[in-house]
VEXKETI-52307 format. One record per residue: residue number from 0; residue in three letters; x, y, z of N, C-alpha, C in turn. Coordinates in nm, 2 decimals. Layout:
! residues N
<NUM ala <X Y Z> <X Y Z> <X Y Z>>
...
This chain:
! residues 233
<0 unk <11.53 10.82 11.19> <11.45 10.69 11.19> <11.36 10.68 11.07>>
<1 unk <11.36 10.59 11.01> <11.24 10.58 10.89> <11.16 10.51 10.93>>
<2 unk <11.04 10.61 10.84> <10.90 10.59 10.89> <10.83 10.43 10.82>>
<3 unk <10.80 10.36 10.92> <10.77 10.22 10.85> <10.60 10.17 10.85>>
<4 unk <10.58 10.16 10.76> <10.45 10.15 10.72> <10.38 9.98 10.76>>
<5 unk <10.23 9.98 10.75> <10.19 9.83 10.85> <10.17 9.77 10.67>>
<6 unk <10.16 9.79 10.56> <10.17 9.70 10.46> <10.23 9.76 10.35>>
<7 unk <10.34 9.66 10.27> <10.43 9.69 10.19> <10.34 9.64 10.07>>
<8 unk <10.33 9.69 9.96> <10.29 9.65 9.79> <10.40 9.67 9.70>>
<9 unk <10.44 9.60 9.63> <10.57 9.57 9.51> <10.50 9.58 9.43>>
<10 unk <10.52 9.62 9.30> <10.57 9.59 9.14> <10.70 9.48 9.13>>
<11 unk <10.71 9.45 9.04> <10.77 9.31 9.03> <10.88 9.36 8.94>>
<12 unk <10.87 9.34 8.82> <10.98 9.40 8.69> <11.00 9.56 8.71>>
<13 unk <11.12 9.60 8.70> <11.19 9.69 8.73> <11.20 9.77 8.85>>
<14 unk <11.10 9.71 8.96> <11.13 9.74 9.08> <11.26 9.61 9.16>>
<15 unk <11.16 9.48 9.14> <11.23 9.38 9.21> <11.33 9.35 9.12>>
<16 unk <11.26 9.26 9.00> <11.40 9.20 8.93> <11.40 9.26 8.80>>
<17 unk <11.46 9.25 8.72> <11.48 9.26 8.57> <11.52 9.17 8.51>>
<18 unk <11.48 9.13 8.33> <11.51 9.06 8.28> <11.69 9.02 8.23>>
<19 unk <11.71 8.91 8.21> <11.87 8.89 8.17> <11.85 8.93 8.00>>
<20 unk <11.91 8.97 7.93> <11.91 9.03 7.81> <11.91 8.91 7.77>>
<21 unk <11.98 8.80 7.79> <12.01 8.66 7.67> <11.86 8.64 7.68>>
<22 unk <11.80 8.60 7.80> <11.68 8.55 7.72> <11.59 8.61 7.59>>
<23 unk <11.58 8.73 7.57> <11.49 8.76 7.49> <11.58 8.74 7.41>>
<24 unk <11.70 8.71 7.36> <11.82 8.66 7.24> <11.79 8.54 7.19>>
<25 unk <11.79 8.52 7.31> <11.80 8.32 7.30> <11.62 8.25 7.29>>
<26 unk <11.50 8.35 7.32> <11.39 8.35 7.27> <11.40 8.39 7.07>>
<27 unk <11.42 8.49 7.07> <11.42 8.49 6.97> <11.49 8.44 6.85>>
<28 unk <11.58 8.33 6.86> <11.61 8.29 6.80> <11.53 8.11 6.75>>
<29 unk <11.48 8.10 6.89> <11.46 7.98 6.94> <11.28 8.00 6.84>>
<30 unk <11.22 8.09 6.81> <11.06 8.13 6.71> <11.16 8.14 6.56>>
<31 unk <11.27 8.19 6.59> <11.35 8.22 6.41> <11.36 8.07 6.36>>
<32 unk <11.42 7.99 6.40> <11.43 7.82 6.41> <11.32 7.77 6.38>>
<33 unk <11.17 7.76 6.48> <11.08 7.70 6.49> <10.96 7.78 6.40>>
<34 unk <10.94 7.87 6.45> <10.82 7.97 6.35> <10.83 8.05 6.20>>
<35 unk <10.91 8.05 6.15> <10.97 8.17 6.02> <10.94 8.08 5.89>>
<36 unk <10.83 8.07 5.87> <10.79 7.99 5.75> <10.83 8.12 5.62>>
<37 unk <10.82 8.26 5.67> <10.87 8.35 5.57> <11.03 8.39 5.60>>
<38 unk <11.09 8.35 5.65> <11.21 8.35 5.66> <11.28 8.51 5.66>>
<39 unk <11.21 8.56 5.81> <11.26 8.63 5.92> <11.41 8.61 5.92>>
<40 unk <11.50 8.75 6.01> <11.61 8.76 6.01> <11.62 8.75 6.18>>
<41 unk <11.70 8.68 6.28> <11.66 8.66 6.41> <11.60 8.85 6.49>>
<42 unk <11.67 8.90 6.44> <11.65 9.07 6.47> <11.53 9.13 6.41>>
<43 unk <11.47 9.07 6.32> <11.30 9.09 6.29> <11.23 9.01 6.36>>
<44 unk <11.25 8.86 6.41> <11.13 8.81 6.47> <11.17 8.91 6.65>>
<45 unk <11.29 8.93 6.68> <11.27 8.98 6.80> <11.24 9.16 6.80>>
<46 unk <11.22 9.19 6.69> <11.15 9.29 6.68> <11.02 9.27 6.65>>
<47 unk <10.94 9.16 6.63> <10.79 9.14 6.65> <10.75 9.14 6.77>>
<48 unk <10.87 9.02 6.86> <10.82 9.03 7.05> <10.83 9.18 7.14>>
<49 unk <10.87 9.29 7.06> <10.89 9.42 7.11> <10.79 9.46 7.07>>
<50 unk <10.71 9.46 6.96> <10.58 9.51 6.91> <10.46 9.47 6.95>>
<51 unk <10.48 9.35 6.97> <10.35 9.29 7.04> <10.36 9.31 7.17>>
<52 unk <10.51 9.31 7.30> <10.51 9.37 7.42> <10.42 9.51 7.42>>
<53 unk <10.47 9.59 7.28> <10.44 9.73 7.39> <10.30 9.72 7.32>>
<54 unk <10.26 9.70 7.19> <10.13 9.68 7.19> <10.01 9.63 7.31>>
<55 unk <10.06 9.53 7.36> <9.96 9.48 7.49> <9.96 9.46 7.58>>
<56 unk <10.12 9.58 7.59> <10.10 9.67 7.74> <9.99 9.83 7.74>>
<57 unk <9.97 9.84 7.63> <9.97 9.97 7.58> <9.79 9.96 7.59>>
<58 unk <9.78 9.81 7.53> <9.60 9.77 7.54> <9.53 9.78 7.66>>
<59 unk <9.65 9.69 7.77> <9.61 9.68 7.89> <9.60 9.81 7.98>>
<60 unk <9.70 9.86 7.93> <9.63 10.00 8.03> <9.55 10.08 8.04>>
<61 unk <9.55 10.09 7.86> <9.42 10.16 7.81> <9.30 10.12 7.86>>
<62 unk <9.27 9.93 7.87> <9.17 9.91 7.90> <9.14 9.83 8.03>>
<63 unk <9.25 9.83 8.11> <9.22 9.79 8.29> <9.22 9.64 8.23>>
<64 unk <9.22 9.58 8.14> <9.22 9.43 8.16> <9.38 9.37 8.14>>
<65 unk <9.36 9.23 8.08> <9.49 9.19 8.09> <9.50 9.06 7.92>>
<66 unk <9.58 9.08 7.84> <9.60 9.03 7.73> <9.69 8.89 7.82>>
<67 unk <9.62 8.79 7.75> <9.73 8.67 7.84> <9.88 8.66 7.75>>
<68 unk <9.93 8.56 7.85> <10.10 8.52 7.75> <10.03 8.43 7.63>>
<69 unk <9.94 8.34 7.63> <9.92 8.26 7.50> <9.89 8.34 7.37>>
<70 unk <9.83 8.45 7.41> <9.75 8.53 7.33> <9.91 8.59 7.27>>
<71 unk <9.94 8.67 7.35> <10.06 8.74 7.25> <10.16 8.64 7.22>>
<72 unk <10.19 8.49 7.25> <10.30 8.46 7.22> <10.25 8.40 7.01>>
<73 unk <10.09 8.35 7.04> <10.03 8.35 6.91> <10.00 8.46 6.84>>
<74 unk <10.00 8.60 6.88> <10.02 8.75 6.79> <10.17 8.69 6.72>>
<75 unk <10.27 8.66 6.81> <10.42 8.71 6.78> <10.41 8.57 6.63>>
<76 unk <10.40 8.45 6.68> <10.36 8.39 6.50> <10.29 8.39 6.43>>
<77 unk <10.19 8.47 6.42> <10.10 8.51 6.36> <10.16 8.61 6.27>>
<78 unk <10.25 8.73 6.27> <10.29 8.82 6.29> <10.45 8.76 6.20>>
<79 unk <10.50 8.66 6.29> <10.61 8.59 6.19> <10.58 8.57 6.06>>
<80 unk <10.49 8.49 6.07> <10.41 8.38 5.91> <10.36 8.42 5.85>>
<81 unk <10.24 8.52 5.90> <10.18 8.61 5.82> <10.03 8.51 5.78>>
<82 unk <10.00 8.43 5.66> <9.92 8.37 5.62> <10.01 8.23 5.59>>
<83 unk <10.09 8.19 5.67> <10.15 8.02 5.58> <10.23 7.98 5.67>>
<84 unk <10.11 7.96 5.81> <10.13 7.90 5.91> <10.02 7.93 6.00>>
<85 unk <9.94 7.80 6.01> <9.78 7.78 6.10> <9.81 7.81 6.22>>
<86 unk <9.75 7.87 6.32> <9.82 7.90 6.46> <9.76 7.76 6.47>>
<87 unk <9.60 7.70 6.44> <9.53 7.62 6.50> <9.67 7.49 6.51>>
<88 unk <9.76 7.49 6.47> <9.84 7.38 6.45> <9.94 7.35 6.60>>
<89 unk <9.97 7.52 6.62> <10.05 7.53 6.75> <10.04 7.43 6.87>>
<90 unk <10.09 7.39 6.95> <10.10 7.31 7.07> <10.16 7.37 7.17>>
<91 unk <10.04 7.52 7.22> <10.07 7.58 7.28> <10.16 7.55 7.40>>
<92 unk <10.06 7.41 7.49> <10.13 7.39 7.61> <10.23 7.35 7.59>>
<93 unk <10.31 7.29 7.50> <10.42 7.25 7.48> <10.50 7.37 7.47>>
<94 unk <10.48 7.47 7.45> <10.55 7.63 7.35> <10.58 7.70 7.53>>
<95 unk <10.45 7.67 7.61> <10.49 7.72 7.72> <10.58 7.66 7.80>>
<96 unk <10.60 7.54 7.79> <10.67 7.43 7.89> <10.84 7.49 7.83>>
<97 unk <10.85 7.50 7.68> <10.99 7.53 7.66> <11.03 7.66 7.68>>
<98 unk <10.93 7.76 7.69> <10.98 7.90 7.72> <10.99 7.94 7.80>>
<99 unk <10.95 7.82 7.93> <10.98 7.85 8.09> <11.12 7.76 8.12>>
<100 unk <11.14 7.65 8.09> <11.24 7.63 8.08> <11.36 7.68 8.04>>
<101 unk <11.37 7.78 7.92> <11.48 7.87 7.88> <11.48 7.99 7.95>>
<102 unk <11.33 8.02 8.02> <11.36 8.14 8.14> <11.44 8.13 8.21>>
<103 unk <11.42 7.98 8.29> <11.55 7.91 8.41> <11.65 7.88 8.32>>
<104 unk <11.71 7.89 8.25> <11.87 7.86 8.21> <11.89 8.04 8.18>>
<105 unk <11.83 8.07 8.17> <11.86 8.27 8.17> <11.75 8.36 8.25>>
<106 unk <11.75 8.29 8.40> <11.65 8.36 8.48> <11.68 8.55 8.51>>
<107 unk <11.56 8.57 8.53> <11.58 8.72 8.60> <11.65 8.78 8.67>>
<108 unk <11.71 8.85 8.73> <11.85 8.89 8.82> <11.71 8.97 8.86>>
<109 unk <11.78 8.98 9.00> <11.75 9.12 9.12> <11.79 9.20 9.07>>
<110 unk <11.67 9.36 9.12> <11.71 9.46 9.00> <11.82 9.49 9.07>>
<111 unk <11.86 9.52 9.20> <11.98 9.56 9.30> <11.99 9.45 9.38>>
<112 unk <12.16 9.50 9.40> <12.23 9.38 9.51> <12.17 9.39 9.64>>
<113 unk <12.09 9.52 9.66> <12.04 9.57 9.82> <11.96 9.51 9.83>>
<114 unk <11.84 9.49 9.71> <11.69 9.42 9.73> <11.66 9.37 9.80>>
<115 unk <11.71 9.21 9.84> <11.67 9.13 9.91> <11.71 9.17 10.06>>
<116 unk <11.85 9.27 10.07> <11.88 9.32 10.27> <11.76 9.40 10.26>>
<117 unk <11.68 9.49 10.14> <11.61 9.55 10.20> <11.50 9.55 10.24>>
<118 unk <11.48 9.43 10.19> <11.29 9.35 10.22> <11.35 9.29 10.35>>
<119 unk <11.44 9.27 10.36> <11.46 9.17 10.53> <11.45 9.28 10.58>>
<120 unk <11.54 9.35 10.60> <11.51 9.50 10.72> <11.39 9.53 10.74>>
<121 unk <11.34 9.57 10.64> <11.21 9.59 10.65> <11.12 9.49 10.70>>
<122 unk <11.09 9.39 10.69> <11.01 9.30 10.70> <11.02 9.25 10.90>>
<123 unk <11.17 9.27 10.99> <11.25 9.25 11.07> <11.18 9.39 11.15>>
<124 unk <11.23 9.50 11.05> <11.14 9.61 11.18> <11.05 9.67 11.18>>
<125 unk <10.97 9.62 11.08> <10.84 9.69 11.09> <10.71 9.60 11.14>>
<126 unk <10.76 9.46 11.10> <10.66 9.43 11.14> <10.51 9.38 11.06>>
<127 unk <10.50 9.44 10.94> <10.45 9.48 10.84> <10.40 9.33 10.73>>
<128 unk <10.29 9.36 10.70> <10.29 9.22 10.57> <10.33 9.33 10.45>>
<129 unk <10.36 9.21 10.37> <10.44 9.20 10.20> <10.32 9.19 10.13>>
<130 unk <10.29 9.26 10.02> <10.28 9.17 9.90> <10.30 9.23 9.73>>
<131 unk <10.27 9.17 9.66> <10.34 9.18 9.53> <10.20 9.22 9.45>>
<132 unk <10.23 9.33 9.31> <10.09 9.34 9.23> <10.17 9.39 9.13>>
<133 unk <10.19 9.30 9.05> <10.25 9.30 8.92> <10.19 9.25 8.82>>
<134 unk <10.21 9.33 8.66> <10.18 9.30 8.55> <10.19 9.22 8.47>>
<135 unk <10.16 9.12 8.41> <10.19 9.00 8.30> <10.25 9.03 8.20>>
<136 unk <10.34 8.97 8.11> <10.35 8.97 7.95> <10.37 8.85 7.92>>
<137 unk <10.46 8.84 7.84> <10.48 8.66 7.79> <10.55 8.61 7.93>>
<138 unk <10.57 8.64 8.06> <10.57 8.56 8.17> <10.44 8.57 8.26>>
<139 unk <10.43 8.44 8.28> <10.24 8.42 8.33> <10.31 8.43 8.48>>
<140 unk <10.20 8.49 8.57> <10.16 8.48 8.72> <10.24 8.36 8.76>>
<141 unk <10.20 8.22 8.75> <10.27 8.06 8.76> <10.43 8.07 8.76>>
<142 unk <10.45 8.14 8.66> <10.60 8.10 8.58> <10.66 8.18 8.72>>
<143 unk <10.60 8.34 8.71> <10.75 8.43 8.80> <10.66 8.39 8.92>>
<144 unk <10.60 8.31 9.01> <10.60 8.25 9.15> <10.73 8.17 9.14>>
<145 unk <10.76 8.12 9.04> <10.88 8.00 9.01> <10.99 8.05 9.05>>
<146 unk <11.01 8.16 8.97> <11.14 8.31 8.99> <11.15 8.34 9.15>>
<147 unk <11.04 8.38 9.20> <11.04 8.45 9.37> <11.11 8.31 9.45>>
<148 unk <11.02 8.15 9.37> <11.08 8.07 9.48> <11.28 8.08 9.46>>
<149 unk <11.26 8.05 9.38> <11.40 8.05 9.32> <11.54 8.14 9.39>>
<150 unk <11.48 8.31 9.39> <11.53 8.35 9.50> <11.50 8.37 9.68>>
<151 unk <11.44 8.27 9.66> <11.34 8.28 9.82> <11.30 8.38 9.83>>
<152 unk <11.25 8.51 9.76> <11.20 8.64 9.80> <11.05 8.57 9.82>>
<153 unk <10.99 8.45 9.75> <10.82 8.41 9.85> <10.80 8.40 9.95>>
<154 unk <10.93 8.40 10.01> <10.89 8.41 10.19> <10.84 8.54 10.24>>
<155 unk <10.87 8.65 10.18> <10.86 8.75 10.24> <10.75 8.81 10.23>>
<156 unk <10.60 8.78 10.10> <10.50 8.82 10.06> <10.43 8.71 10.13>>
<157 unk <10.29 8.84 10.18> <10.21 8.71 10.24> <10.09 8.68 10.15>>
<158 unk <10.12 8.78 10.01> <10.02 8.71 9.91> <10.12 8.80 9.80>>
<159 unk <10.01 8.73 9.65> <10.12 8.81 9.53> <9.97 8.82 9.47>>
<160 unk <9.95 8.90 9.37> <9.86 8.93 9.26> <9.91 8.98 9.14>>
<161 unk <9.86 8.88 9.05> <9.94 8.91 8.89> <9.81 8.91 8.83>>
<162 unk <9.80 9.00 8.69> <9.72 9.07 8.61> <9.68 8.92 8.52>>
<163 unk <9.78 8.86 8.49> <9.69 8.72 8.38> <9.61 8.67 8.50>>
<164 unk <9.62 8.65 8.64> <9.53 8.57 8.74> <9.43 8.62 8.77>>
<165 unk <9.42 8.80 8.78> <9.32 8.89 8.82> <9.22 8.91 8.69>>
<166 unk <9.29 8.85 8.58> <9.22 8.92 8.46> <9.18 9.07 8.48>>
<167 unk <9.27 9.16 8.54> <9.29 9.32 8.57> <9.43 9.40 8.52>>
<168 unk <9.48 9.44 8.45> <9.60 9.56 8.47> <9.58 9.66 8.54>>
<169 unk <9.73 9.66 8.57> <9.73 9.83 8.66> <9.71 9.93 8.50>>
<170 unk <9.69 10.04 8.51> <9.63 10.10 8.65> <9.47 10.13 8.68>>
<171 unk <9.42 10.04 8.65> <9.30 9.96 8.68> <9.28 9.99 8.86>>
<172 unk <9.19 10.07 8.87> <9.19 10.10 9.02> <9.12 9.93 9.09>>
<173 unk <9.05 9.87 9.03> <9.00 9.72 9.08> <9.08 9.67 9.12>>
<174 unk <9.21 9.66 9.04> <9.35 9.57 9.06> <9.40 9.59 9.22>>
<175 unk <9.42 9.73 9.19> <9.43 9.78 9.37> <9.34 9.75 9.46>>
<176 unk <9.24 9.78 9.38> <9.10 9.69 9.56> <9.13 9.58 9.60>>
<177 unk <9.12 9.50 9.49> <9.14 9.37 9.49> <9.27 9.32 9.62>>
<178 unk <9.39 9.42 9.56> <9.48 9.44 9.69> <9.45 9.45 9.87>>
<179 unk <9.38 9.56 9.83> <9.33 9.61 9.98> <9.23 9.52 10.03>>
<180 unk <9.16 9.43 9.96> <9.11 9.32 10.01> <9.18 9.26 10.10>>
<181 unk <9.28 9.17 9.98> <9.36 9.08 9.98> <9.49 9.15 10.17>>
<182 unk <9.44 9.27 10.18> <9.54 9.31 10.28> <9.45 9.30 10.42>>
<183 unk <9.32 9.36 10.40> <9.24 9.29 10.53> <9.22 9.15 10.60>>
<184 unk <9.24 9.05 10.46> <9.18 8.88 10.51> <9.37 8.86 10.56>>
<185 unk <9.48 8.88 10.49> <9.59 8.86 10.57> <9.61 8.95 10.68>>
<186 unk <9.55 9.09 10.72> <9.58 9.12 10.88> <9.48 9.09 10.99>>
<187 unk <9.35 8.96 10.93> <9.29 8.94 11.02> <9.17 9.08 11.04>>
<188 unk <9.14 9.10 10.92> <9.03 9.24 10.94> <9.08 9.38 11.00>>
<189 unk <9.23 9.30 11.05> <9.23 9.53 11.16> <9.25 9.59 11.10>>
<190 unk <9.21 9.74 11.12> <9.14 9.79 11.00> <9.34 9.88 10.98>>
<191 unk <9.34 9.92 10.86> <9.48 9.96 10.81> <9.42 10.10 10.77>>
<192 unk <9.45 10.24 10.80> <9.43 10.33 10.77> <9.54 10.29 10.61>>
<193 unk <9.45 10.36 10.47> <9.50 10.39 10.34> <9.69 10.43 10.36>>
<194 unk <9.68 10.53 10.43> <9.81 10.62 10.44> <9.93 10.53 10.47>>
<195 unk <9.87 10.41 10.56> <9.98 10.31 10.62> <10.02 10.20 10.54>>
<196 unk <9.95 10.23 10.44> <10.00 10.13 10.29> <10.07 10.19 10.22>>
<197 unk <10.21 10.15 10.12> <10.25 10.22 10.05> <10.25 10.12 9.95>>
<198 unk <10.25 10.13 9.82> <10.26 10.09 9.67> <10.38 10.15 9.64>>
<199 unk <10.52 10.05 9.60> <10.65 10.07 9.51> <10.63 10.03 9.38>>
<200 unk <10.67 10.11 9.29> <10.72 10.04 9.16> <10.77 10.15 9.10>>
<201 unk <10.82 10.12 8.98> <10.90 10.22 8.87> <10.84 10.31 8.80>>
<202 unk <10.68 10.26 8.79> <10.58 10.30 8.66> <10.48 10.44 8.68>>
<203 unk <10.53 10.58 8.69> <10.45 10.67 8.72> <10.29 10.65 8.72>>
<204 unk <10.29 10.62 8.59> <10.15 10.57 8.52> <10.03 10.46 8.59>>
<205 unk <10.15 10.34 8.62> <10.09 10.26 8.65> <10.08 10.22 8.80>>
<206 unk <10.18 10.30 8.89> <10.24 10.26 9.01> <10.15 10.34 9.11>>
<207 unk <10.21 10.51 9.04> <10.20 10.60 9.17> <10.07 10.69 9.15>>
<208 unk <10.04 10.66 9.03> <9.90 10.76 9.00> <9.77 10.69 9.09>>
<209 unk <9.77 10.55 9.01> <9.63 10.48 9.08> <9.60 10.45 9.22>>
<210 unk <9.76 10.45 9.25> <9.76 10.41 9.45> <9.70 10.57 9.49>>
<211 unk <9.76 10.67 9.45> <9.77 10.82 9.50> <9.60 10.84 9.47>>
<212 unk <9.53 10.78 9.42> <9.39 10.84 9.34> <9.31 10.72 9.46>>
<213 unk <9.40 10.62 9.53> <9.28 10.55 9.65> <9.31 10.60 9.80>>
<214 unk <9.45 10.68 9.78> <9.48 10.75 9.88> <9.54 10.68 9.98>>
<215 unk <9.61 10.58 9.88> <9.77 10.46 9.93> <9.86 10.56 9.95>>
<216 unk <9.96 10.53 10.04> <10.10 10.65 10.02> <10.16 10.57 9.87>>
<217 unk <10.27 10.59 9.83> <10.38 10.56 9.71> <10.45 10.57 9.69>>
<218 unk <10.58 10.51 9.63> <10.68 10.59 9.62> <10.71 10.53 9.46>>
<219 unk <10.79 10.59 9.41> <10.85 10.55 9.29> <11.01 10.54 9.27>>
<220 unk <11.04 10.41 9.26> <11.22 10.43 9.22> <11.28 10.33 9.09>>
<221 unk <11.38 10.36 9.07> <11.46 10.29 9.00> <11.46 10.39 8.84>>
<222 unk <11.32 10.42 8.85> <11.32 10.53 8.67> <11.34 10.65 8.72>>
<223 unk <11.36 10.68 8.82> <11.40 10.81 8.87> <11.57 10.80 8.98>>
<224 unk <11.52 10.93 9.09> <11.69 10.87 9.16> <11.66 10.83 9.27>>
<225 unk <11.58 10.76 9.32> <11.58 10.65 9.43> <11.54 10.53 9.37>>
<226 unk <11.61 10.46 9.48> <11.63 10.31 9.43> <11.54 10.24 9.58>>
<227 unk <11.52 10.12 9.58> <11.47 10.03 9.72> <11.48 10.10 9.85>>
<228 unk <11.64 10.18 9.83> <11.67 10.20 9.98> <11.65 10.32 10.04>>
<229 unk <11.58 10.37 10.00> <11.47 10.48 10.00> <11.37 10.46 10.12>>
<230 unk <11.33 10.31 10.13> <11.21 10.29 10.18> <11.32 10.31 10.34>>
<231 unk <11.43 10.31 10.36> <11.49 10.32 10.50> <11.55 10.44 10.59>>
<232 unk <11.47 10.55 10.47> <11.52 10.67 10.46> <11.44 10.75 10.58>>
């Protein structure tokens, strides 16, 4: 019988879903077109969105906060152009409207075909609330609620928390409070012994250290050899 716990917490990217490779293709081409006033080769400007990713994942962890998508998507032309191109010129909200748009023509796939039987099982026998505490980059909190509707997995969370909304990164022990808050006002105050919460994600660093340091259970899959179905084990 597997042991089922009274509240589930996700990580989002590389637990739940993963990115489709075209989009960051078809992003990067779409800044080579629009932004390359120094006339970039498409495989240098999408080697700037890789530099500025791990750059300000790298910020955020170091410093518990959270770099928004405007900010890095203006690093990544900034970074193109160099000095011979004003960001002040940009029309951000416009930049955002088209790069959510080209998300949904090359949306995110489930990271496994099991994923979604395994949140129903679970959710069917345990009894248990959902929810989600995942990290931002150039997809804002707004955008991937768009993604969960998209595969119906928002039914299953009875809240989500994203780092551009919290203004927090994992592994920011706040981010986690913030959680365990957010886990009292949806069970109506009863009190949840720590141990009967578990935190999923892929991210040693980010996932399993900071839950283990509030004295959440954890598990970690997909960068190791358990995958989702673990949790039925």
């Amino acid at each position: 019988m597997p042991h089922y716990y009274q509240h589930y917490s996700f990580d989002m990217w590389l637990t739940l879903i993963k990115s489709d490779p075209e989009f960051k293709i078809q992003r990067a081409r779409f800044f080579h077109q629009k932004f390359n006033n120094t006339g970039l080769s498409v495989d240098d400007v999408a080697g700037v969105f890789r530099k500025v990713d791990l750059m300000c994942n790298a910020v955020n962890e170091k410093t518990g906060k959270n770099i928004d998508a405007d900010e890095m998507y203006l690093m990544v032309i900034s970074l193109i152009n160099g000095d011979r191109l004003n960001i002040d010129d940009i029309d951000y909200p416009a930049l955002h409207l088209q790069m959510e748009d080209l998300l949904f023509k090359y949306p995110p796939r489930m990271y496994a075909d099991v994923t979604i039987d395994t949140l129903q099982h679970l959710k069917l026998k345990s009894g248990a609330t959902f929810s989600l505490l995942s990290n931002t980059g150039y997809i804002t909190g707004k955008t991937l609620r768009k993604v969960l509707a998209l595969y119906e997995l928002d039914t299953y969370f009875d809240f989500q928390l994203y780092s551009d909304e919290a203004g927090m990164s994992k592994p920011n022990p706040e981010f986690f409070k913030a959680m365990l808050n957010n886990i009292d006002i949806c069970n109506g105050g009863k009190n949840i012994p720590l141990k009967n919460i578990i935190h999923v994600g892929d991210n040693p660093k980010n996932d399993v250290k900071p839950a283990e340091e509030l004295g959440i259970s954890s598990m970690l899959i997909n960068s190791n050899q358990n995958s989702i179905l673990s949790l039925l084990n």
